[in-house]
C-alpha positions as CSV (number, residue, x, y, z in Angstrom):
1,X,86.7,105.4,26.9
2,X,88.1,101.9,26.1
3,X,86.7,99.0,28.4
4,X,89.7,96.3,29.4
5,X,88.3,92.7,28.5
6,X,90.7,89.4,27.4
7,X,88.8,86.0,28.0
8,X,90.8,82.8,26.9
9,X,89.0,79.4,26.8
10,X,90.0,76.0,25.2
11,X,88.7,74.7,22.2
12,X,88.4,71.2,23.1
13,X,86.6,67.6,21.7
14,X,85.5,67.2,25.0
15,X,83.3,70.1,24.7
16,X,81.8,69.1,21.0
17,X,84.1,72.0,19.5
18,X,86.6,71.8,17.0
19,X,89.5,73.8,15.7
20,X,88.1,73.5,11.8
21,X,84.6,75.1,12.8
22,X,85.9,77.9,15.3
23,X,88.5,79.0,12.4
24,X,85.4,78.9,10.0
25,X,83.1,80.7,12.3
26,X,85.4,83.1,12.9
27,X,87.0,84.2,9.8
28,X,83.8,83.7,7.6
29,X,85.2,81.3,5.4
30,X,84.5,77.7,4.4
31,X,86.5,74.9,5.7
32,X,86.4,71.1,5.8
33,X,87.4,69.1,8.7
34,X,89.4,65.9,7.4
35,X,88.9,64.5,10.9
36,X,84.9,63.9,11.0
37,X,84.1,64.9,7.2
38,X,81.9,67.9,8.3
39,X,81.7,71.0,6.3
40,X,81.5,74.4,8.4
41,X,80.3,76.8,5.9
42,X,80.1,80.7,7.8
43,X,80.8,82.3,4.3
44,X,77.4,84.1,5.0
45,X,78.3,85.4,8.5
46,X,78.4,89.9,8.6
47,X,80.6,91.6,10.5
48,X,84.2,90.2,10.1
49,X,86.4,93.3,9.4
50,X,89.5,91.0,8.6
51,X,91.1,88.0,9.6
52,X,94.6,87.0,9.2
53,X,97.2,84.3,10.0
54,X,100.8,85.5,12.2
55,X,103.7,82.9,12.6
56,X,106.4,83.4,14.7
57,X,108.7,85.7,13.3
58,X,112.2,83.9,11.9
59,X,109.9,80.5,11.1
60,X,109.3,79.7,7.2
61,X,106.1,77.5,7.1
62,X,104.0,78.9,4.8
63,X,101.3,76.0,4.7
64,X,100.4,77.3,8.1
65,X,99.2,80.4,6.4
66,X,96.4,78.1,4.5
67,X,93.2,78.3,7.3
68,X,91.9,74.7,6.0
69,X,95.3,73.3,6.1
70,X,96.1,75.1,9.4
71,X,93.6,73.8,11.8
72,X,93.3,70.1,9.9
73,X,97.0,69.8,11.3
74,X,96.0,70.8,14.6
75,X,93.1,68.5,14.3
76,X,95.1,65.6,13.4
77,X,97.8,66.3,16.1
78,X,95.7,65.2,18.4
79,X,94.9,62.0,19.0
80,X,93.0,62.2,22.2
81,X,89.2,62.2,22.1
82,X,88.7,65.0,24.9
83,X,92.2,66.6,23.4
84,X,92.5,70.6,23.3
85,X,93.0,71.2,19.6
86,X,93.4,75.3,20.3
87,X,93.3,78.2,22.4
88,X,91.4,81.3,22.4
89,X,91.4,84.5,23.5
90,X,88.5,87.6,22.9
91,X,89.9,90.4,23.2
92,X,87.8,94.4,23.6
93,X,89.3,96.5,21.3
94,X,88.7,100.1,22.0
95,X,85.8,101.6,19.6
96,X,87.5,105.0,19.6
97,X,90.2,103.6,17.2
98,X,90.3,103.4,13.3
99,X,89.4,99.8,12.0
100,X,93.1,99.9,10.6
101,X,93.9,100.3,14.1
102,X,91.9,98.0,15.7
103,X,93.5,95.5,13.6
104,X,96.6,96.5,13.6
105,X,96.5,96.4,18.0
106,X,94.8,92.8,17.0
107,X,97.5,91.9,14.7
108,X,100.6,93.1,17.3
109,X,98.6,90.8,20.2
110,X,98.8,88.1,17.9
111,X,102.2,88.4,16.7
112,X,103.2,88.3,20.8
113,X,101.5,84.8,21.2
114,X,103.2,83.6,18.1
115,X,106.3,85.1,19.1
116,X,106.0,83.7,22.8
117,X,104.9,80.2,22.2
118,X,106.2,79.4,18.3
119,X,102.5,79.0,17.7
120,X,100.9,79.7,14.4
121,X,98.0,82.4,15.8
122,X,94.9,83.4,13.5
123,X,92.7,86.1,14.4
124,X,89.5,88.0,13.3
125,X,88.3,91.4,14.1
126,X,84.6,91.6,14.5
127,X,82.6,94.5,14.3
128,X,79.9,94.9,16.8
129,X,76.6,92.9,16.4
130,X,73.6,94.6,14.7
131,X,71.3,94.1,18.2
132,X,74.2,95.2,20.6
133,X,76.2,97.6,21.9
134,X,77.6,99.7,18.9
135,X,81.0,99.9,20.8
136,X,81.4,96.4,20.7
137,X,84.6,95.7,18.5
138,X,86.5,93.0,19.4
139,X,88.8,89.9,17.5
140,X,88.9,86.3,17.9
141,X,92.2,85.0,18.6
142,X,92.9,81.5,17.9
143,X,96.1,79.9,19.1
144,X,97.2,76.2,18.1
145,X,98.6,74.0,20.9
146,X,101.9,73.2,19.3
147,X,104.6,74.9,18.1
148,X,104.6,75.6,13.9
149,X,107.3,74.5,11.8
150,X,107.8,74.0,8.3
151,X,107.0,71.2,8.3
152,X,103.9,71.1,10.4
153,X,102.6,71.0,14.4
154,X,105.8,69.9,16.6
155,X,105.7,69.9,20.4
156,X,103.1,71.1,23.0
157,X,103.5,74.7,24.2
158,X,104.3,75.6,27.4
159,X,101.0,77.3,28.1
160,X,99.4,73.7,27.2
161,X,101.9,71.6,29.6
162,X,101.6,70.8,33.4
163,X,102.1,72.3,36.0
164,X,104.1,69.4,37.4
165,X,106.5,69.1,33.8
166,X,107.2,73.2,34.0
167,X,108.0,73.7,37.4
168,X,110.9,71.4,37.6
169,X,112.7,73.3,34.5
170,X,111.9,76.5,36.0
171,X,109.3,77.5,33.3
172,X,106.2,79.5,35.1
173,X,102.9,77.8,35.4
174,X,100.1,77.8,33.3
175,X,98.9,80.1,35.7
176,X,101.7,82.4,35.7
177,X,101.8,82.7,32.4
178,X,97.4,83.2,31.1
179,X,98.6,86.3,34.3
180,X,101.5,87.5,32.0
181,X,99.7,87.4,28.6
182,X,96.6,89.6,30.4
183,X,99.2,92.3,31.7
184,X,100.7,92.3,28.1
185,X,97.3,93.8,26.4
């Protein structure tokens, strides 16, 4: 029986992380961060089943499909030192399914955070570790913090604005809205 789990945490400079080397780690690619010059090579990582990039459906920026190019942006949209340069979510996904079907579950949460907050989202479906639990299949979700265009990162999202700036135009709270995207899965 499938076991309900959805954790989101920031992927902020304020915590030593960056965007770059969670995408990397993640998706078990290569990528270099333009920012600080570091390389974050994970090319030899095991157990990514597949990882993809969703945009919101009706928007036509296809450099956001480009990993590298994808969290570089988000990097650089971001001036602030402690800045949140993404968001991400783990999410269980039930071991009784297919691996076509755990990413396709994967791919439909995605497409709802790209849908809901114009984000570009890029996810990863893990299989479990070697050492743990063999029912352990779960995917990386990585959101960026602005909305995608064609021609790059525009405004923040309204999952990354305060509470104060979203109450006064009747938008829920941050609060509200983490509540909303657990119910959805």
């Amino acid at each position: 029986m499938a076991i309900y789990h959805l954790s989101m945490k920031p992927v902020a400079r304020g915590s030593g992380r960056s965007a770059v080397a969670a995408a990397a780690y993640r998706s078990a690619t290569k990528i270099e961060n333009q920012r600080d010059g570091l390389v974050h090579d994970f090319r030899a990582k095991q157990g990514v089943e597949h990882a993809e990039i969703v945009l919101p459906e009706g928007v036509s920026a296809d450099w956001a499909k480009d990993r590298a190019a994808l969290w570089n942006a988000a990097e650089f949209a971001e001036t602030r030192k402690d800045a949140r340069v993404a968001r991400e979510f783990e999410i269980a996904l039930p071991h009784e399914l297919s691996s076509e079907q755990r990413i396709d579950l994967a791919r439909e949460f995605s497409q709802g955070l790209a849908d809901r907050y114009g984000t570009a989202v890029d996810f990863a479906v893990h299989q479990p570790h070697v050492e743990g639990d063999v029912r352990n299949f779960h995917a990386h979700v990585l959101m960026t913090t602005r909305t995608v265009g064609p021609d790059g990162l525009g405004a923040k999202t309204h999952i990354e604005r305060a509470n104060k700036e979203l109450l006064p135009e009747g938008l829920p709270t941050s609060q509200m809205q983490i509540r909303d995207i657990r119910q959805s899965f």
